[in-house]
Short mmCIF file of the C-alpha atoms (twelve columns), coordinates in Angstrom:
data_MODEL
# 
_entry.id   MODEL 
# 
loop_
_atom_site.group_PDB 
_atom_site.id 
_atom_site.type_symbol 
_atom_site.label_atom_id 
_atom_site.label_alt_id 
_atom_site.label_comp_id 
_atom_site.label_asym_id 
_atom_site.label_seq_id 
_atom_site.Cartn_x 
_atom_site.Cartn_y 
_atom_site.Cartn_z 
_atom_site.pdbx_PDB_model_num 
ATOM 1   C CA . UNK A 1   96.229  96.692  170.824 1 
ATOM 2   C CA . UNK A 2   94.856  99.453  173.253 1 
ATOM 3   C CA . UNK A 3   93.582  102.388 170.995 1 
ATOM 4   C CA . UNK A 4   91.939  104.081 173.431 1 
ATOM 5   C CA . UNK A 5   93.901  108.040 172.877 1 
ATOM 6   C CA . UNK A 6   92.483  110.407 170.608 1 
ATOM 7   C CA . UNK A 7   95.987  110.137 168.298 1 
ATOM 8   C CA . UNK A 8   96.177  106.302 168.611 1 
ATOM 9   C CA . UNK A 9   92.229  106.124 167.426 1 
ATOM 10  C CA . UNK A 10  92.493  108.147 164.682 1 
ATOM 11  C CA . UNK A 11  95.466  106.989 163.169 1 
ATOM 12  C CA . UNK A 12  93.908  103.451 163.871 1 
ATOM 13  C CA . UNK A 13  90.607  104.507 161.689 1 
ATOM 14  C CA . UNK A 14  92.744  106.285 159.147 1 
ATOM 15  C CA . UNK A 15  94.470  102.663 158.751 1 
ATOM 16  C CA . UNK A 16  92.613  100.562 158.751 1 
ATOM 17  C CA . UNK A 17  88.901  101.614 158.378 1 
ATOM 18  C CA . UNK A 18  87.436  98.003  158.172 1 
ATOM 19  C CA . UNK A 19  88.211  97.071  161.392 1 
ATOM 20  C CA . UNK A 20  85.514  99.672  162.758 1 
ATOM 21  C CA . UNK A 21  81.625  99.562  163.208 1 
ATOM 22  C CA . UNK A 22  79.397  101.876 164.969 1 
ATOM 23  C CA . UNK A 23  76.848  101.511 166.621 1 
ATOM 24  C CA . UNK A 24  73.976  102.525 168.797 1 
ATOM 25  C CA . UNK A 25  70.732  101.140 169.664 1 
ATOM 26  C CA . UNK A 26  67.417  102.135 171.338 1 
ATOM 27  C CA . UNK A 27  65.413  100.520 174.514 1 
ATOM 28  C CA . UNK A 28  62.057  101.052 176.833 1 
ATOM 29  C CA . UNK A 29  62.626  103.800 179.373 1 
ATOM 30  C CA . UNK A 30  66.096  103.487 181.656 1 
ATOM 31  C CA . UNK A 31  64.417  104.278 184.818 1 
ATOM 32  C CA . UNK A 32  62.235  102.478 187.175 1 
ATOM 33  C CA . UNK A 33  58.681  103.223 185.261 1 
ATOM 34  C CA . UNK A 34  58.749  100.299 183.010 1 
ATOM 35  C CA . UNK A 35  57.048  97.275  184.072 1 
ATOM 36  C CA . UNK A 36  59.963  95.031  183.686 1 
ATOM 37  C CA . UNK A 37  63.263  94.477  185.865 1 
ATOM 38  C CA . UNK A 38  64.970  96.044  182.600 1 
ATOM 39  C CA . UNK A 39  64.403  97.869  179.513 1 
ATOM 40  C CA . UNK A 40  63.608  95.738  176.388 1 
ATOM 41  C CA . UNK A 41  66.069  96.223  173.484 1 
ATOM 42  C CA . UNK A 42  64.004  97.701  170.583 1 
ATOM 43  C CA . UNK A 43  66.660  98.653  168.169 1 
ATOM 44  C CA . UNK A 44  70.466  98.180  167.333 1 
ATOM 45  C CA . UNK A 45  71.878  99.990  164.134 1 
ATOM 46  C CA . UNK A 46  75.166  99.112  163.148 1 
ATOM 47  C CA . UNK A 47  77.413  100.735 160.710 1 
ATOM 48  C CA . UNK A 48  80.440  99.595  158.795 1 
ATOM 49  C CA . UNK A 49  82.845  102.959 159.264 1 
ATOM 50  C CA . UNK A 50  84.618  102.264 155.744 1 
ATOM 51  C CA . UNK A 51  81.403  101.507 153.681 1 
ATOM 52  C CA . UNK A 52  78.834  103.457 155.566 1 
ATOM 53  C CA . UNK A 53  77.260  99.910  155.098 1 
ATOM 54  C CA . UNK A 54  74.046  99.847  157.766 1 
ATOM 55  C CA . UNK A 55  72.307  96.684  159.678 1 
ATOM 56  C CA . UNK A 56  69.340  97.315  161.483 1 
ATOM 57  C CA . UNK A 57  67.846  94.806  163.778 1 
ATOM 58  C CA . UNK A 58  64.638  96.244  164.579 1 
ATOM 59  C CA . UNK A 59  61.470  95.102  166.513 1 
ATOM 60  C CA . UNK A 60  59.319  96.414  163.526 1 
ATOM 61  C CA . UNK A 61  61.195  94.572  160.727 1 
ATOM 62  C CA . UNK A 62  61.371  91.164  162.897 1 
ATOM 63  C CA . UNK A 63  57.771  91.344  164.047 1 
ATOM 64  C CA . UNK A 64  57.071  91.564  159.797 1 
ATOM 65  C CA . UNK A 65  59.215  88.457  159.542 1 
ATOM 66  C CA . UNK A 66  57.280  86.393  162.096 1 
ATOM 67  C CA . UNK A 67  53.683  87.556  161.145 1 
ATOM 68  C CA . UNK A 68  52.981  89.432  164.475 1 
ATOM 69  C CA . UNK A 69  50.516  91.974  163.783 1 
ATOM 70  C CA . UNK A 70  51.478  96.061  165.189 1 
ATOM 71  C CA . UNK A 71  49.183  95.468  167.520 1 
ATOM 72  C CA . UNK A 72  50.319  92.508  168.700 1 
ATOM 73  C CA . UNK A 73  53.957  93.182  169.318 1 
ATOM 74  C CA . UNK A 74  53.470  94.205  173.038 1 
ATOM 75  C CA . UNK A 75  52.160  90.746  173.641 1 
ATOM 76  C CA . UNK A 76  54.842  88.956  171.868 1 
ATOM 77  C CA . UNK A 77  57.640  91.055  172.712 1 
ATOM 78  C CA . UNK A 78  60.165  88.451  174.349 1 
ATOM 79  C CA . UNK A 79  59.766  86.520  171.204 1 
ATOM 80  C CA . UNK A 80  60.480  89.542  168.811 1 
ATOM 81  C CA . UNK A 81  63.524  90.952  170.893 1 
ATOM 82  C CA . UNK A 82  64.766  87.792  171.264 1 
ATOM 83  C CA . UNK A 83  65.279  86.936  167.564 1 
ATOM 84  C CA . UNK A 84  66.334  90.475  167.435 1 
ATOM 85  C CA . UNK A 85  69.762  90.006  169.913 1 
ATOM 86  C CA . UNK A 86  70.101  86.513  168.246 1 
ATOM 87  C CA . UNK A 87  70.192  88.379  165.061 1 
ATOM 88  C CA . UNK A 88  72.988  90.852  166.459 1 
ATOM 89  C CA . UNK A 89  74.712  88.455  168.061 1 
ATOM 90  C CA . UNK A 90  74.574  86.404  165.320 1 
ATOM 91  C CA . UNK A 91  76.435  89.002  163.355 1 
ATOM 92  C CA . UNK A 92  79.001  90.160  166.065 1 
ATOM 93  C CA . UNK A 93  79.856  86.207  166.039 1 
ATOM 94  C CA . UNK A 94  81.506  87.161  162.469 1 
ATOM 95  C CA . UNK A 95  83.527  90.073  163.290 1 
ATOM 96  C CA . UNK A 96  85.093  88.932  166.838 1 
ATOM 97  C CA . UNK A 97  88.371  91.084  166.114 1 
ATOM 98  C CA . UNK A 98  86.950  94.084  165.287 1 
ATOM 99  C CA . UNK A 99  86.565  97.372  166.973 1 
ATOM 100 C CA . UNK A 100 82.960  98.728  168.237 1 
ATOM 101 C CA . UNK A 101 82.545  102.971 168.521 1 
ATOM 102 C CA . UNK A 102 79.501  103.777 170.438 1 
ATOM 103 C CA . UNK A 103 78.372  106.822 172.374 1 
ATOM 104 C CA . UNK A 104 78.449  106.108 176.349 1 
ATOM 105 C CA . UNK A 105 77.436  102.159 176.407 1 
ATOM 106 C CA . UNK A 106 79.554  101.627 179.447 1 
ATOM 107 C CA . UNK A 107 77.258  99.737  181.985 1 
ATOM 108 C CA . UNK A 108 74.610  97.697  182.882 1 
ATOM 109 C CA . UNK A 109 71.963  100.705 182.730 1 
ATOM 110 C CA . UNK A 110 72.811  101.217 179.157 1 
ATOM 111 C CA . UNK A 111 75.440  99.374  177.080 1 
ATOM 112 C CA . UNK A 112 76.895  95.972  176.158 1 
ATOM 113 C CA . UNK A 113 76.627  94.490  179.628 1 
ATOM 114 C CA . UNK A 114 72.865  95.268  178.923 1 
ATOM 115 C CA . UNK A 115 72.129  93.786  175.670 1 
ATOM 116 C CA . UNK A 116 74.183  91.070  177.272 1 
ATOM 117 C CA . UNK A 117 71.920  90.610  180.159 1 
ATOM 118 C CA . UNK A 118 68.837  90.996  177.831 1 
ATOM 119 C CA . UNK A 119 69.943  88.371  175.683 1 
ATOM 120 C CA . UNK A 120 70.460  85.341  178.602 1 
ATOM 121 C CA . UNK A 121 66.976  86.568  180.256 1 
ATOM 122 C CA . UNK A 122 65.604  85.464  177.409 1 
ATOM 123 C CA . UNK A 123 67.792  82.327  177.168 1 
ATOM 124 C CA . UNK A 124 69.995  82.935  174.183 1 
ATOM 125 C CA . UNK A 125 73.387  81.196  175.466 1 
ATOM 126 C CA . UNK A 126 76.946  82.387  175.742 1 
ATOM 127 C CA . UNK A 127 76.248  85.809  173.566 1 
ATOM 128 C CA . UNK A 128 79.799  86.519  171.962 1 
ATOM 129 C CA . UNK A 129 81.536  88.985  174.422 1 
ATOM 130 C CA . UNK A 130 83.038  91.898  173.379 1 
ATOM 131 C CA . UNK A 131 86.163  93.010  175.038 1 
ATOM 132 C CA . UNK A 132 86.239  95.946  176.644 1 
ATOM 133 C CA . UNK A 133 89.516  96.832  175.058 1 
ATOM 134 C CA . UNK A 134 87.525  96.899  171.376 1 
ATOM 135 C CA . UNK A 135 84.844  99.480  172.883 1 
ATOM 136 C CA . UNK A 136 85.785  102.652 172.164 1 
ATOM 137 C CA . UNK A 137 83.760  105.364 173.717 1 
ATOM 138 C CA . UNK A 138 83.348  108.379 171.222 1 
ATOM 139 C CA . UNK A 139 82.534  110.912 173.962 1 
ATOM 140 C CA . UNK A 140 85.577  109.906 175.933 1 
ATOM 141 C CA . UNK A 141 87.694  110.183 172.821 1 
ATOM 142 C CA . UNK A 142 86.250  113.765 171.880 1 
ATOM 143 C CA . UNK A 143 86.857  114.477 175.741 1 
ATOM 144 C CA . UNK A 144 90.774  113.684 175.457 1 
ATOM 145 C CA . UNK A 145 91.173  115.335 172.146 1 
ATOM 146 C CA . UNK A 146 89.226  118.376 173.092 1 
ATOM 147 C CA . UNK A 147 88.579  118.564 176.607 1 
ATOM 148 C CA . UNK A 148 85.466  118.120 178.919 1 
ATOM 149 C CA . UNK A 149 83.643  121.171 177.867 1 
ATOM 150 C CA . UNK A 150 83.581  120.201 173.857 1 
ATOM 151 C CA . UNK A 151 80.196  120.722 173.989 1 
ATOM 152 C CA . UNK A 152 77.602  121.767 175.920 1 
ATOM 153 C CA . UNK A 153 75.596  119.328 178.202 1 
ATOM 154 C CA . UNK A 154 73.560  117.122 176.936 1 
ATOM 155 C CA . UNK A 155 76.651  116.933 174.639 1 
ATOM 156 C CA . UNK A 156 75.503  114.787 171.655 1 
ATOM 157 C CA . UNK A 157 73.040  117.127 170.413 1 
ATOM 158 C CA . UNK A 158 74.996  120.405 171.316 1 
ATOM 159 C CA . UNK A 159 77.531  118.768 169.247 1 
ATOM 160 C CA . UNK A 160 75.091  118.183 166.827 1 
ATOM 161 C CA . UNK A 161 73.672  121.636 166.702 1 
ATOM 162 C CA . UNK A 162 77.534  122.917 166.028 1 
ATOM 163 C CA . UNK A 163 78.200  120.993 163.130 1 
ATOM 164 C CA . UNK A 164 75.107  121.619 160.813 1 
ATOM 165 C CA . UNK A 165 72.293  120.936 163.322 1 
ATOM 166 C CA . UNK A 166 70.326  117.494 164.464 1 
ATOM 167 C CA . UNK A 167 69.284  114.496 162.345 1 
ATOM 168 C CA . UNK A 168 65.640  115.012 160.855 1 
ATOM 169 C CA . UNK A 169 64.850  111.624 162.933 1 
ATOM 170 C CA . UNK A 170 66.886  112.255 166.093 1 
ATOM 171 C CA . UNK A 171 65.080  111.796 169.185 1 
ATOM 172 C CA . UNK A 172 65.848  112.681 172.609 1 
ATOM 173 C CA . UNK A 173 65.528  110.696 175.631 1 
ATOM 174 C CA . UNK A 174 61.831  111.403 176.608 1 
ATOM 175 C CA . UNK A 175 60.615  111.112 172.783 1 
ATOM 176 C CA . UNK A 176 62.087  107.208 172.517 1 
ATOM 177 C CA . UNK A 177 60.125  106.696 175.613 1 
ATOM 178 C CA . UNK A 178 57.052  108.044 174.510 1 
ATOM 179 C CA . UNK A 179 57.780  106.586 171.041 1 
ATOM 180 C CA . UNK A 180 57.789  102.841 172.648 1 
ATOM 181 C CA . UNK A 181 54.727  103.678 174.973 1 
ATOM 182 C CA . UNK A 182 53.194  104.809 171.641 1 
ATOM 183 C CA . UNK A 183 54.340  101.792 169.302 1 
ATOM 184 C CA . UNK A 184 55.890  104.084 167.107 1 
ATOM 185 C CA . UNK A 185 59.095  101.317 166.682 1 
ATOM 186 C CA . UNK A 186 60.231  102.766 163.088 1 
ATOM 187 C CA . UNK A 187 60.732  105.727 164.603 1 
ATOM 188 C CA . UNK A 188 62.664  104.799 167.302 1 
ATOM 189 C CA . UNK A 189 65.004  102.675 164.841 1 
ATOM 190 C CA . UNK A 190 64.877  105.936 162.425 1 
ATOM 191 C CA . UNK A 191 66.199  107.914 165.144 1 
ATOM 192 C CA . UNK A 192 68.753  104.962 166.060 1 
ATOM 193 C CA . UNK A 193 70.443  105.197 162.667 1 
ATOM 194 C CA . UNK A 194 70.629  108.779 162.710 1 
ATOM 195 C CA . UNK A 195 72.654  108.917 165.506 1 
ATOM 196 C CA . UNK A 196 74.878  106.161 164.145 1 
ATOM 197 C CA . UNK A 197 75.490  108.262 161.101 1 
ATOM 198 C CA . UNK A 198 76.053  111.385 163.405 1 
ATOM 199 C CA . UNK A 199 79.107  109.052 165.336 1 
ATOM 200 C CA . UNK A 200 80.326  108.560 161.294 1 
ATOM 201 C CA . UNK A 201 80.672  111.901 160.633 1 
ATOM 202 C CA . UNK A 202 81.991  113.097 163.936 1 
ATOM 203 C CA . UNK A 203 85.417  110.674 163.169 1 
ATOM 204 C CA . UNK A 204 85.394  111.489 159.740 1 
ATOM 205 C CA . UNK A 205 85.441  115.316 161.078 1 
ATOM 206 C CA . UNK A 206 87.758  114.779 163.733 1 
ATOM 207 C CA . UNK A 207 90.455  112.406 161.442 1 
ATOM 208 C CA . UNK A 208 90.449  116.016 158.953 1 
ATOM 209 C CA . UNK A 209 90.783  117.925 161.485 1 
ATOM 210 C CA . UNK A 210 87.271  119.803 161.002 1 
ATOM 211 C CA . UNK A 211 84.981  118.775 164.044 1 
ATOM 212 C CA . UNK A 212 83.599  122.445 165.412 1 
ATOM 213 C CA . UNK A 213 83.564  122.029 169.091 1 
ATOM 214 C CA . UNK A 214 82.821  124.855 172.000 1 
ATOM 215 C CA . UNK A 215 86.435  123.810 173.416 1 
ATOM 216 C CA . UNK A 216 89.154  126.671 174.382 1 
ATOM 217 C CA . UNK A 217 91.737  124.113 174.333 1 
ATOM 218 C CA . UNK A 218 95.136  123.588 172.971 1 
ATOM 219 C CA . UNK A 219 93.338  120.893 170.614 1 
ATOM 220 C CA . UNK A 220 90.480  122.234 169.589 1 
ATOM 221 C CA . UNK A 221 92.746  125.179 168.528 1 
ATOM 222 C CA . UNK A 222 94.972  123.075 166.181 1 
ATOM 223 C CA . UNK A 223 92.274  121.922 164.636 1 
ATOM 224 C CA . UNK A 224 90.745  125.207 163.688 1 
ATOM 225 C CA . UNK A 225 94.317  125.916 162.862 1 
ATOM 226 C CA . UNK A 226 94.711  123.286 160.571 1 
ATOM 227 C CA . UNK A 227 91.402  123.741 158.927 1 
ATOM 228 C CA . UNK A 228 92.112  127.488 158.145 1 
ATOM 229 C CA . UNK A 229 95.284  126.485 157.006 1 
ATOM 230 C CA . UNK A 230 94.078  123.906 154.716 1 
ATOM 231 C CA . UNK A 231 91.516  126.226 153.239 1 
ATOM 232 C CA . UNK A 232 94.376  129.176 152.692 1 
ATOM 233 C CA . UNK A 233 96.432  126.601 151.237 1 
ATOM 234 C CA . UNK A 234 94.196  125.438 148.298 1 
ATOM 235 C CA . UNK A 235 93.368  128.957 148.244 1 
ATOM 236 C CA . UNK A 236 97.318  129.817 147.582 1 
ATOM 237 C CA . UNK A 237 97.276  126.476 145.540 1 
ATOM 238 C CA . UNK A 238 94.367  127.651 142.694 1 
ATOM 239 C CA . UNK A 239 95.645  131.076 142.548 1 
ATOM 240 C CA . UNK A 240 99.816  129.741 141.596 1 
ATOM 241 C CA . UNK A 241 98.268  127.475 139.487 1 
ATOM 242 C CA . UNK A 242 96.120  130.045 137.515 1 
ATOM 243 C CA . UNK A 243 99.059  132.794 137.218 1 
ATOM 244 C CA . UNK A 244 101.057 129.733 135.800 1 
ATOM 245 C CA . UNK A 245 98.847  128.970 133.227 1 
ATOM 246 C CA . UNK A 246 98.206  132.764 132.439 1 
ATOM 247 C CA . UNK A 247 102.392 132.866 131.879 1 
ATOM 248 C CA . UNK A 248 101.808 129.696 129.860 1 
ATOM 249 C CA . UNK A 249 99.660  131.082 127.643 1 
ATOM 250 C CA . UNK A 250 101.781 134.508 127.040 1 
ATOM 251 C CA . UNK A 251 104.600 132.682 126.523 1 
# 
């Protein structure tokens, strides 16, 4: 079943929360100043949406696992990220039915199609495809619900910065590639999870209705309606309740 409308997603997640991971993952520099014809995977976080369960598949922790020294990871790298995507893929093989939110993974230059292609250039056969219809696009969700201008461009950390500020570990698009010229792989992966649990909280915020967005829309509207509504009404709910048990008490 097609989920892809705000009101058909959320009701969806409100359902049946098991059926949804997250996910996000880092990589060597998108553009054409990497050495290779495309950018090594480095990270994948993925998060259970009902749990808040986490699995990392990191360069760092798999380099541990096979004994490659820090300093040796550059050298060894197709044998790291490859046990890294067979890792991933190994656990996508387990949960072929579910659904997979992610921020803007639409393409060869950055998304499934690309872990995809990493994973046969280093010859791991037939990776378990995702269908397209089970990749739902958080930014194009937020768009639907609350129009274009939601946030301010870059969006994800505008959107950040309105609802309590960024992640401690986030990173922006020049720091992950300085980060991997650097080595500095935890902190690439730190910054992966943080955005993961970012995505969480934006569809637990937007399911309540409390998701602050920059919108002028008819939707972003509700939902400030709804929220000051909901706060007036346990307001009006406490203050019944504690005239009732003054009356109680005189009676």
């Amino acid at each position: 079943m097609s989920i892809q409308s705000p009101k058909k997603f959320l009701l969806k997640v409100k359902q049946s929360p098991d059926d949804f991971f997250v996910i996000h993952y880092s990589c060597q520099s998108l553009f054409d100043d990497n050495p290779g014809l495309s950018p090594r995977i480095t990270s994948i976080a993925v998060t259970q949406f009902a749990t808040g369960q986490a699995m990392s598949f990191s360069t760092h922790a798999i380099a541990e696992e096979l004994h490659i020294a820090k300093d040796d990871v550059f050298a060894e790298f197709d044998r790291v990220e490859k046990e890294l995507l067979k890792r991933f893929y190994d656990f996508v093989q387990n949960y072929r039915g579910s659904y997979w939110i992610h921020w803007n993974m639409r393409n060869l230059t950055y998304g499934f199609e690309h872990l995809e292609h990493r994973a046969r250039t280093l010859d791991i056969a037939n990776p378990p495809f995702i269908p397209p219809e089970q990749r739902i696009n958080l930014n194009d969700i937020l768009r639907s619900k609350y129009g274009k201008l939601y946030a301010n461009h870059p969006q994800m950390p505008t959107l950040m910065d309105l609802n309590g500020g960024k992640p401690k570990d986030f990173l922006n698009g020049q720091q992950e590639t300085e980060a991997f010229e650097n080595g500095e792989f935890i902190k690439m992966h730190q910054s992966t999870l943080s955005k993961v649990g970012f995505f969480c909280s934006v569809m637990r915020k937007a399911s309540k209705n409390r998701l602050i967005t920059a919108s002028p829309t008819i939707g972003a509207r509700i939902d400030r309606f709804y929220e000051g509504r909901g706060v007036k009404t346990a307001g009006l709910v406490g203050m019944l309740a504690s005239v009732g048990l003054g009356i109680a008490a005189l009676i």
